[in-house]
C-alpha atoms as a printed R data frame, in Angstrom:
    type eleno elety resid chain resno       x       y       z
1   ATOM     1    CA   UNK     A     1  -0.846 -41.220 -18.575
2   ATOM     2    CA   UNK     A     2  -2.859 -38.766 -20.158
3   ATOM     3    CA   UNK     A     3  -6.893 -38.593 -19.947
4   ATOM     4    CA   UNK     A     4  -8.281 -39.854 -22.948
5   ATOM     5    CA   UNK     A     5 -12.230 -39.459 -23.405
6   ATOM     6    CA   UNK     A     6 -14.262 -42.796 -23.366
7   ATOM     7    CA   UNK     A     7 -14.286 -44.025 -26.929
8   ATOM     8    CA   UNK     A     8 -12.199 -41.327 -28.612
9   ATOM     9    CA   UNK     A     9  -8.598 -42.345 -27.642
10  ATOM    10    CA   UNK     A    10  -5.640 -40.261 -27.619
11  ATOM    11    CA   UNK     A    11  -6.391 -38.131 -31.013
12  ATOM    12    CA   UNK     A    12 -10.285 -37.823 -29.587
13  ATOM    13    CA   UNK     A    13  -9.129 -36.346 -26.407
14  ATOM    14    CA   UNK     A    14  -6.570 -33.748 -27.884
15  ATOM    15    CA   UNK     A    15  -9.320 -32.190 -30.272
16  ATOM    16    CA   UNK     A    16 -11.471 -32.230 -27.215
17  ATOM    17    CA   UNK     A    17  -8.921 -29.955 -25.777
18  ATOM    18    CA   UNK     A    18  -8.098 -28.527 -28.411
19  ATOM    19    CA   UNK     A    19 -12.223 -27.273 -28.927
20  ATOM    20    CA   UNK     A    20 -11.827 -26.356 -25.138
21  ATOM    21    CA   UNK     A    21  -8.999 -24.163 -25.496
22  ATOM    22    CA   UNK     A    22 -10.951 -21.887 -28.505
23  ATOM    23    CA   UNK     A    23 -14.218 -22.227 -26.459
24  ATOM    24    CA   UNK     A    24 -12.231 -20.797 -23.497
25  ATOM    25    CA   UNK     A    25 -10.259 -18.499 -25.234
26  ATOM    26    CA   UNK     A    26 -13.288 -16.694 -26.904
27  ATOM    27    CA   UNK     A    27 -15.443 -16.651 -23.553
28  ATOM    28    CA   UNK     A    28 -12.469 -15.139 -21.414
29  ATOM    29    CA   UNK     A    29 -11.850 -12.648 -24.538
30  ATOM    30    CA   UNK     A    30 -15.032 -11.307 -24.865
31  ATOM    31    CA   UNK     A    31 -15.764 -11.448 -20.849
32  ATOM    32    CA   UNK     A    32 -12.299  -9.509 -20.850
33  ATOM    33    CA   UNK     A    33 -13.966  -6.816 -23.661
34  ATOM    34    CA   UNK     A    34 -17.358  -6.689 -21.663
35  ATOM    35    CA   UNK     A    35 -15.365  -5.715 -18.210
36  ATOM    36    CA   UNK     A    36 -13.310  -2.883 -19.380
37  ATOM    37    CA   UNK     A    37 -16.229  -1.267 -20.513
38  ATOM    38    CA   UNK     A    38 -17.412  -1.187 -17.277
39  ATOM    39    CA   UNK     A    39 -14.723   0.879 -16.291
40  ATOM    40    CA   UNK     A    40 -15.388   4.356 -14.873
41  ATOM    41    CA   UNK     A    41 -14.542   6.849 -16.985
42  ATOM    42    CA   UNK     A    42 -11.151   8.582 -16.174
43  ATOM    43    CA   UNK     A    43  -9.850   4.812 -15.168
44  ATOM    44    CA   UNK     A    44  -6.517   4.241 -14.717
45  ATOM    45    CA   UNK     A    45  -5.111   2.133 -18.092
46  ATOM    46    CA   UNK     A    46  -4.724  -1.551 -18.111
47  ATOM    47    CA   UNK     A    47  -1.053  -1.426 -17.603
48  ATOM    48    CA   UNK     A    48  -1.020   0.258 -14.782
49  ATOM    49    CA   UNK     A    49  -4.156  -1.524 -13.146
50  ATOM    50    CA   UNK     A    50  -1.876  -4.461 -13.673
51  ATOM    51    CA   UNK     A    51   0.938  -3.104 -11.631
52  ATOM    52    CA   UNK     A    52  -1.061  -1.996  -9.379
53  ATOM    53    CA   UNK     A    53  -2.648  -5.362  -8.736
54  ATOM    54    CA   UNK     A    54   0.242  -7.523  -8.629
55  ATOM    55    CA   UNK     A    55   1.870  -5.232  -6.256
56  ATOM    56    CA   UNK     A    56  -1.748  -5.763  -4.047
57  ATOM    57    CA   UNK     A    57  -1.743  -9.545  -4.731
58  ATOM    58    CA   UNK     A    58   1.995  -9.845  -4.235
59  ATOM    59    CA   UNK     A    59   3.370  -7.834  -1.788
60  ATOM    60    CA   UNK     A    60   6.827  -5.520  -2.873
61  ATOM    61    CA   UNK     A    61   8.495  -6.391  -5.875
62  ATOM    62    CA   UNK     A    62  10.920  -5.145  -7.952
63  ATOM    63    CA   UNK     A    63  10.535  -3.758 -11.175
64  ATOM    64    CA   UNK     A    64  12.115  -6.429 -13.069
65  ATOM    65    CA   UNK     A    65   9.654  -9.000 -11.236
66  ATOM    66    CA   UNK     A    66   6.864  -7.376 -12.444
67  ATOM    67    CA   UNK     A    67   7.682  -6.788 -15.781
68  ATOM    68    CA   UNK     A    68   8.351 -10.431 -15.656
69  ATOM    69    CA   UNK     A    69   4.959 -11.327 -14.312
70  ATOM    70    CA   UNK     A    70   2.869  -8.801 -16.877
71  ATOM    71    CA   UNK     A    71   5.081 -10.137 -20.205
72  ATOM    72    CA   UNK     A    72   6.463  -6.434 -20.231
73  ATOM    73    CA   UNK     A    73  10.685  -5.629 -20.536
74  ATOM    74    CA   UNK     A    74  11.391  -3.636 -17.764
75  ATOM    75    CA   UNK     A    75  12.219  -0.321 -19.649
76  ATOM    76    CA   UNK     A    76   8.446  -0.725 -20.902
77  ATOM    77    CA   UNK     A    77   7.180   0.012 -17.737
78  ATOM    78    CA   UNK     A    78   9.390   3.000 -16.199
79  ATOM    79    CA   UNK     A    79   7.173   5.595 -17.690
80  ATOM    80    CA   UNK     A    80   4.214   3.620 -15.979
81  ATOM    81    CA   UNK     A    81   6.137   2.893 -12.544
82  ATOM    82    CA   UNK     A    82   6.792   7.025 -12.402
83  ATOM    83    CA   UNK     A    83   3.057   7.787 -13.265
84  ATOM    84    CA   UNK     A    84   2.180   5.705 -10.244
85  ATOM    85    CA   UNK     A    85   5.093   6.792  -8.402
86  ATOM    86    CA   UNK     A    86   4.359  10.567  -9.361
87  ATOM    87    CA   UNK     A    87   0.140   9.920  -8.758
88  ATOM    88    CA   UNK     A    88   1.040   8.606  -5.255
89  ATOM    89    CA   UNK     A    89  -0.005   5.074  -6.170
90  ATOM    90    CA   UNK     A    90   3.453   3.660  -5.318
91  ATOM    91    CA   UNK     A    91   6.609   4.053  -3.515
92  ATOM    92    CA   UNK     A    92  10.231   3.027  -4.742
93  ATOM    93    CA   UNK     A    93  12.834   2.330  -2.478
94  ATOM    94    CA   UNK     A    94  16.379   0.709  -2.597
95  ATOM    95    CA   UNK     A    95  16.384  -2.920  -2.468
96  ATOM    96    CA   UNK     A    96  18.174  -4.499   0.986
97  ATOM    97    CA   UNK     A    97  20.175  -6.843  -0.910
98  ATOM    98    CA   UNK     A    98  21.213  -4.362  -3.820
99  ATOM    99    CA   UNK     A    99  21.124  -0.879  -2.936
100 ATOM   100    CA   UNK     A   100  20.921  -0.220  -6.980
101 ATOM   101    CA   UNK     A   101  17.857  -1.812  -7.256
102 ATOM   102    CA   UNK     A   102  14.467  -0.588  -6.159
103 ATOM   103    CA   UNK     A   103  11.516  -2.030  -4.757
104 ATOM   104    CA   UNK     A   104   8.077  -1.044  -5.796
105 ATOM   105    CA   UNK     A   105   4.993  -1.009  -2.889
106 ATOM   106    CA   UNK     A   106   1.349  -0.270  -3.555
107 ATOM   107    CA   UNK     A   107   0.359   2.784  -1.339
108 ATOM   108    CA   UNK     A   108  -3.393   3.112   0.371
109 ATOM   109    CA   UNK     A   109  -4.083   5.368  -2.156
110 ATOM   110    CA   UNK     A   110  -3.063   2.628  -4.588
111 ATOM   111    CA   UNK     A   111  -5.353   0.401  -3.185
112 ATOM   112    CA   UNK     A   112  -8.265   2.726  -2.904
113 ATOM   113    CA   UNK     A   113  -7.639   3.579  -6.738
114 ATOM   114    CA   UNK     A   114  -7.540  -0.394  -7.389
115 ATOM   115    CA   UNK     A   115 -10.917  -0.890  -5.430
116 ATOM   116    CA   UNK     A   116 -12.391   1.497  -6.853
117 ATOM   117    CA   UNK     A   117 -11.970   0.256 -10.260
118 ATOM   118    CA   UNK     A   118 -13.198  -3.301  -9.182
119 ATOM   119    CA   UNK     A   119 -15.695  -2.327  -7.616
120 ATOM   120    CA   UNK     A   120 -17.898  -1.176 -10.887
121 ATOM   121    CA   UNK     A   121 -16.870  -3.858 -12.517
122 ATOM   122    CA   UNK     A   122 -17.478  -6.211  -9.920
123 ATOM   123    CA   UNK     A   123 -21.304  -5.078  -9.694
124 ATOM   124    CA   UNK     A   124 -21.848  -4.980 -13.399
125 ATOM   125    CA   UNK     A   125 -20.801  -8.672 -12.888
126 ATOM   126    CA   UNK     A   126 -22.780  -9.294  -9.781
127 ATOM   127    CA   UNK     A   127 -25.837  -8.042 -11.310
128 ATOM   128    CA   UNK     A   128 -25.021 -10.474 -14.718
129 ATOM   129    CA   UNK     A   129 -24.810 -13.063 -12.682
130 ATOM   130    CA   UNK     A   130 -28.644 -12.859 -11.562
131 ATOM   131    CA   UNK     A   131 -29.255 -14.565 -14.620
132 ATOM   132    CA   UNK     A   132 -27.858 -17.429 -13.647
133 ATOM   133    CA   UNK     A   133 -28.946 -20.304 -11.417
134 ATOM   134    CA   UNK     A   134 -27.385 -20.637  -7.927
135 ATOM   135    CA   UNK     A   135 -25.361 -24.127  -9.444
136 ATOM   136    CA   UNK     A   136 -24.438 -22.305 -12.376
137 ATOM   137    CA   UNK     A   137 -22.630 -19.460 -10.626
138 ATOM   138    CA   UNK     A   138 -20.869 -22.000  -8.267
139 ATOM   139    CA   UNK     A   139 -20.288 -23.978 -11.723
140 ATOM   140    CA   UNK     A   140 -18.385 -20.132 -12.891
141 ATOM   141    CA   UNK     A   141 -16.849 -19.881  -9.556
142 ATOM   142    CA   UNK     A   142 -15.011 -23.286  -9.862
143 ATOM   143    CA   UNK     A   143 -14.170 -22.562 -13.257
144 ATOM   144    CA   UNK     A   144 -12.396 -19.401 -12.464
145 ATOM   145    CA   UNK     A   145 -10.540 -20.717  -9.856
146 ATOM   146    CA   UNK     A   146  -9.549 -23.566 -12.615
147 ATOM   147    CA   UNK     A   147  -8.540 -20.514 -15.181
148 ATOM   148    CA   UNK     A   148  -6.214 -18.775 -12.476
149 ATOM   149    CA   UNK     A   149  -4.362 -22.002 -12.357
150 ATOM   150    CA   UNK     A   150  -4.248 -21.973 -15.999
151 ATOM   151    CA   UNK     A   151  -2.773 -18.265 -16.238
152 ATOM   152    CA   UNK     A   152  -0.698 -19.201 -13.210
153 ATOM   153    CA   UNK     A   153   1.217 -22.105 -15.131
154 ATOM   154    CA   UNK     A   154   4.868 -21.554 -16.153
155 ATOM   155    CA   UNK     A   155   5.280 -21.460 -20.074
């Protein structure tokens, strides 16, 4: 049964969502806009930040995997993956199962690239969220957590 608001019913509690979803939308949108300014300059790009952190979070994967995960066809990427590859952010290697398909693997220089373009971000946002009240930043924290599981749902 699905949640209905007190005193709206079913049509109440979809525009409800439906006010959520452009409320959250905007807010993660112009969060999004705020953080990649705070990129150093000379970053690496978004798409391969992306790689590079779903190869962190993930473990090896392959290329087609990826792709999958960042909305990307494969072919899209290759130019990216032998950047990386070429930069010494990744490795490739033949897949056990397949020997015709390749595994990507963040190196440490991967992850010390990755860090280090957190980490500028991540105390712009530290120092933004002095503003806040110690139950307001737990409120954020919770509702993060709630927007991963968002991203993280299947189509």
């Amino acid at each position: 049964m699905a949640y209905e608001e007190p005193g709206l019913g079913a049509a109440g509690a979809t525009a409800n969502r439906a006010r959520a979803a452009v409320t959250v939308r905007r807010a993660v949108t112009h969060l999004g806009r705020r953080l990649r300014a705070q990129r150093p300059a000379g970053a690496l790009n978004g798409t391969k930040l992306s790689v590079l952190s779903h190869l962190h979070r993930l473990g090896p994967s392959s290329a087609g995997a990826i792709a999958a995960a960042e909305r990307h066809q494969p072919q899209a990427l290759s130019r990216t993956f032998a950047e990386l590859q070429r930069d010494g952010l990744i490795t490739r290697r033949p897949a056990e199962q397949d020997r015709r398909a390749v595994v990507l693997a963040i190196t440490e220089a991967g992850r010390d690239a990755l860090v280090r373009d957190m980490a500028q971000r991540d105390a712009w946002l530290v120092e933004a969220l002095e503003d806040l009240t110690d139950a307001e930043v737990e409120l954020v924290r919770i509702a993060a957590e709630l927007l991963d599981r968002l991203a993280d749902r299947p189509d």
